[in-house]
C-alpha positions in Angstrom: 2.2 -21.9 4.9 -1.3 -22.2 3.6 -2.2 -23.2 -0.2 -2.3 -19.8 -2.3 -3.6 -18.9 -5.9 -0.7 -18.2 -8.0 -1.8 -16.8 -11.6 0.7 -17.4 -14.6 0.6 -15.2 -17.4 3.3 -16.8 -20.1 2.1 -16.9 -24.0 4.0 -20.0 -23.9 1.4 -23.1 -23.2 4.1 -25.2 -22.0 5.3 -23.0 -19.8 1.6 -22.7 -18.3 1.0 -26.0 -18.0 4.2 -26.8 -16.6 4.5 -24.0 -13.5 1.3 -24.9 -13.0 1.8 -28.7 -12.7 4.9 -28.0 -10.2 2.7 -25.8 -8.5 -0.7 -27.6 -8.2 1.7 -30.2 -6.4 2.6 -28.1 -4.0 -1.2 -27.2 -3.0 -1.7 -24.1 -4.9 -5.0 -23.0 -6.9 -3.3 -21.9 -10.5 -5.0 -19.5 -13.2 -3.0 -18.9 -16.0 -3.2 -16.3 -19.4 -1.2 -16.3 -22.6 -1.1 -12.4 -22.4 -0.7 -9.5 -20.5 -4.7 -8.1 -21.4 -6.0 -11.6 -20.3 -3.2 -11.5 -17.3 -4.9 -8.5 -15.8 -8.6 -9.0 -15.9 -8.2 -12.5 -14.9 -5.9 -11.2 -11.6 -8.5 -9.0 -11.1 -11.7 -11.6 -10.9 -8.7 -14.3 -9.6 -7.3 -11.9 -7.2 -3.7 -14.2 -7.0 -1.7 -14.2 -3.8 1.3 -14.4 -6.5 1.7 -13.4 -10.4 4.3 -15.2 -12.2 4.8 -13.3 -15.5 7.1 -13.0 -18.7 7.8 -10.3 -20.3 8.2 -10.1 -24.1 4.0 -10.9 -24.9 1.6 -9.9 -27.4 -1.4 -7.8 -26.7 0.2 -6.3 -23.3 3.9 -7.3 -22.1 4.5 -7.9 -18.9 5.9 -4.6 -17.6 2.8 -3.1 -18.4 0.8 -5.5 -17.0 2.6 -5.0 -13.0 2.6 -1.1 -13.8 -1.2 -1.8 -14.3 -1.5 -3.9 -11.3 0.6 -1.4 -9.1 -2.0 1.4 -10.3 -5.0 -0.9 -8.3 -5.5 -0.7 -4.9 -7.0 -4.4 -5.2 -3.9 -5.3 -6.9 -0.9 -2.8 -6.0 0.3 -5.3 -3.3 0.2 -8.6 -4.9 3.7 -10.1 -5.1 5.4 -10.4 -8.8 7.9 -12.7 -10.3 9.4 -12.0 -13.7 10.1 -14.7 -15.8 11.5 -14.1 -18.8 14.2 -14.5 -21.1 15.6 -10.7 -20.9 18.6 -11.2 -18.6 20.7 -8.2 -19.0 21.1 -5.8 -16.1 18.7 -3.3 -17.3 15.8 -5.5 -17.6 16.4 -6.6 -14.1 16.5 -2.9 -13.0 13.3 -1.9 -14.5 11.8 -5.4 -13.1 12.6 -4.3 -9.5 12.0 -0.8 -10.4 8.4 -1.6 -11.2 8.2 -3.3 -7.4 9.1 -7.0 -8.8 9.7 -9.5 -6.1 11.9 -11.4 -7.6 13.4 -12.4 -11.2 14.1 -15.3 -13.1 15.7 -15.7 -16.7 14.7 -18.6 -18.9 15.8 -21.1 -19.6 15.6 -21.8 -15.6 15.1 -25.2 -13.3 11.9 -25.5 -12.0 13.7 -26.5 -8.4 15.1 -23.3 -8.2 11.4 -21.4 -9.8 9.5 -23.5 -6.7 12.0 -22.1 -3.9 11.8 -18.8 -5.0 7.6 -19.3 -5.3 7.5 -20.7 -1.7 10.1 -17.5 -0.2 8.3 -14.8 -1.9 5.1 -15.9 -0.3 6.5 -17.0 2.7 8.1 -12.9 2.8 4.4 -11.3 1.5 3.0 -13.0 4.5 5.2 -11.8 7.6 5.0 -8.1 6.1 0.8 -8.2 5.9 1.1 -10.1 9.0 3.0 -7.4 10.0 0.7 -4.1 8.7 -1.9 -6.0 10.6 -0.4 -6.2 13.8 0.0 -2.6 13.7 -2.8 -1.3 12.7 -4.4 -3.2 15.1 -2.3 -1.9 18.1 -4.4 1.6 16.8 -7.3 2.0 19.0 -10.1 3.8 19.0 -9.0 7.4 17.1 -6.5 7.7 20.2 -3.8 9.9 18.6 -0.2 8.0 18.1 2.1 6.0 15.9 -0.4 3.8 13.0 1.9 1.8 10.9 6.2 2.1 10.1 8.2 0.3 8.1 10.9 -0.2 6.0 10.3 1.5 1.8 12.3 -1.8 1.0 10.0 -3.9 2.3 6.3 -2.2 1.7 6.7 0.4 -1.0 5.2 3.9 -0.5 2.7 2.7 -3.2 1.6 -0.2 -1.4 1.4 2.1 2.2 -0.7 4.7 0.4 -3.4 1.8 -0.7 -3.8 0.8 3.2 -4.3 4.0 3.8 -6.6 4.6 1.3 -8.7 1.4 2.0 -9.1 2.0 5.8 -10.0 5.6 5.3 -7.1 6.9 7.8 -6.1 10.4 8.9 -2.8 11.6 10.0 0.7 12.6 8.7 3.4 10.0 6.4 6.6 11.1 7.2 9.1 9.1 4.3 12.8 9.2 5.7 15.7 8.7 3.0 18.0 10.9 1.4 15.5 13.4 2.0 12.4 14.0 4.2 8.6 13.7 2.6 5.5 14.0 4.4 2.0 13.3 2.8 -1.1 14.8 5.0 -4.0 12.6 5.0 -7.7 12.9 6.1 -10.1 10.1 5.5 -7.6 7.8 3.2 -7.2 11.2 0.9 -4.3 13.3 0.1 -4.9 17.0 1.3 -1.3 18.2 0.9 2.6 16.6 0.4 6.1 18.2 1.0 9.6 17.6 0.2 12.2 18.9 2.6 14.1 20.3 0.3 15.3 24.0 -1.4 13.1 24.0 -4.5 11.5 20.4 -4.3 7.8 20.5 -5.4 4.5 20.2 -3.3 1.5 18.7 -3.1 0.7 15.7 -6.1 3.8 16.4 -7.8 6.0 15.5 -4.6 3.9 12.2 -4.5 4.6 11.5 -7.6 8.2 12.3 -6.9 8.1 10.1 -3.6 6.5 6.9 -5.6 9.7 6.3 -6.7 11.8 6.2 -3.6 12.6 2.5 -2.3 14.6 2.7 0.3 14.6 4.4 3.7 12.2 4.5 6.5 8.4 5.4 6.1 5.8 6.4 9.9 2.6 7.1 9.8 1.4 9.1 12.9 -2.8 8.8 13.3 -4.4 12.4 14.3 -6.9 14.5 12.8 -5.8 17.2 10.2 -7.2 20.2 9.6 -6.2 21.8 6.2 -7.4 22.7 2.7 -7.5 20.4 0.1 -4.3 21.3 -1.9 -4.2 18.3 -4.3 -7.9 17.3 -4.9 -6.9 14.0 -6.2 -8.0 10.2 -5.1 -5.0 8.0 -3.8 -5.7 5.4 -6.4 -5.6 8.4 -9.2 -2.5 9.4 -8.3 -1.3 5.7 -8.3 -1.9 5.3 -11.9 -0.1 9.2 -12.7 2.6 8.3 -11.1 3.0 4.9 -12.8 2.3 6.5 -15.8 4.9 8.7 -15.7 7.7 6.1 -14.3 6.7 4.1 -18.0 6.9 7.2 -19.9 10.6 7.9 -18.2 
């Protein structure tokens, strides 16, 4: 595995300095911030393969600061480790609610911090690996299957961004509990359903289908011919719908 730029936002110094030192060993380029505020503009200049972040911080803690990444295409599939002291159950829940990759309560052993470092990257690059081996198999506007996956492994969030960036068309059918499909021309939403008696449509079912993480998600590549029904950028519904999981 190649050397990666880790950021590390901790408002503890020693903390900093110390990840970073174990890290910087290992190969790494390190940035680090002492809030959540500095966190995200430095990950956006930085642009970190990984974030390692605490929680409880002044300025912005660090639940906002990954609902604030998520919201960014540039920054929405960037790996996240929470560490932190919270350690009840709920904390953790909300942690990989908000699309954490992993979770570590202080006091911890840096051993264990630097094998969970080196398996969360090692994970983040067989999946982009992965999104680029299929959208590579797509050729030339030919009509057919564009990217599927698992909503464990690459959220819907996360899909939605490639989608956005490389300007596709076509249909994402989402396969859980229930059946969504988001219609897509040019990396835009025209149109979203639920398959379901009284489920909503259009940005409201995205919204509703940001916060499925499980199941099976296919996106089939053909042109689509329909009306504009949600007249709303991918990134902007991004940051709705992560404004509305923190308000929940």
């Amino acid at each position: 595995m190649s050397p990666k730029r880790v950021l590390i936002v901790d408002d503890d110094p020693w903390i900093c300095r110390m990840v970073g030192t174990m890290l910087q060993k290992r190969g790494h380029t390190v940035e680090s911030a002492q809030s959540g505020k500095e966190g995200l503009a430095l990950a956006t200049s930085f642009r970190p393969h990984l974030v390692i972040t605490d929680v409880l911080m002044s300025d912005m803690d660090g639940w906002t600061l990954v609902r604030s990444m998520r919201a960014r295409p540039e920054l929405s599939m960037v790996p996240v480790i929470f560490l932190t002291a919270l350690n009840s159950d709920e904390d953790r829940i909300l942690g990989f609610r908000l699309g954490a990759d992993d979770y570590l309560a202080k006091p911890f052993r840096f051993e264990e911090l630097e094998l969970r470092v080196e398996r969360v990257l090692r994970t983040i690059d067989r999946i982009q690996s992965r999104v680029k081996q299929e959208l590579a198999q797509k050729q030339g506007g030919d009509e057919g299957i564009g990217l599927r996956g698992d909503m464990g492994h690459l959220g819907v969030s996360s899909v939605l961004t490639i989608l956005e960036m490389e300007r596709k068309s076509g249909i994402l059918v989402l396969k859980g509990r229930r059946t969504g499909r988001i219609f897509i021309r040019e990396g835009q939403v025209l149109a979203a359903f639920i398959d379901k008696p009284d489920a909503p449509s259009g940005a409201e079912a995205v919204y509703s289908m940001l916060t499925w993480n499980s199941g099976k998600f296919e996106f089939t590549s053909l042109d689509v011919d329909m009306d504009d029904q949600v007249r709303s950028s991918i990134t902007h519904l991004l940051m709705e719908g992560a404004r509305r999981i923190d308000e929940s």
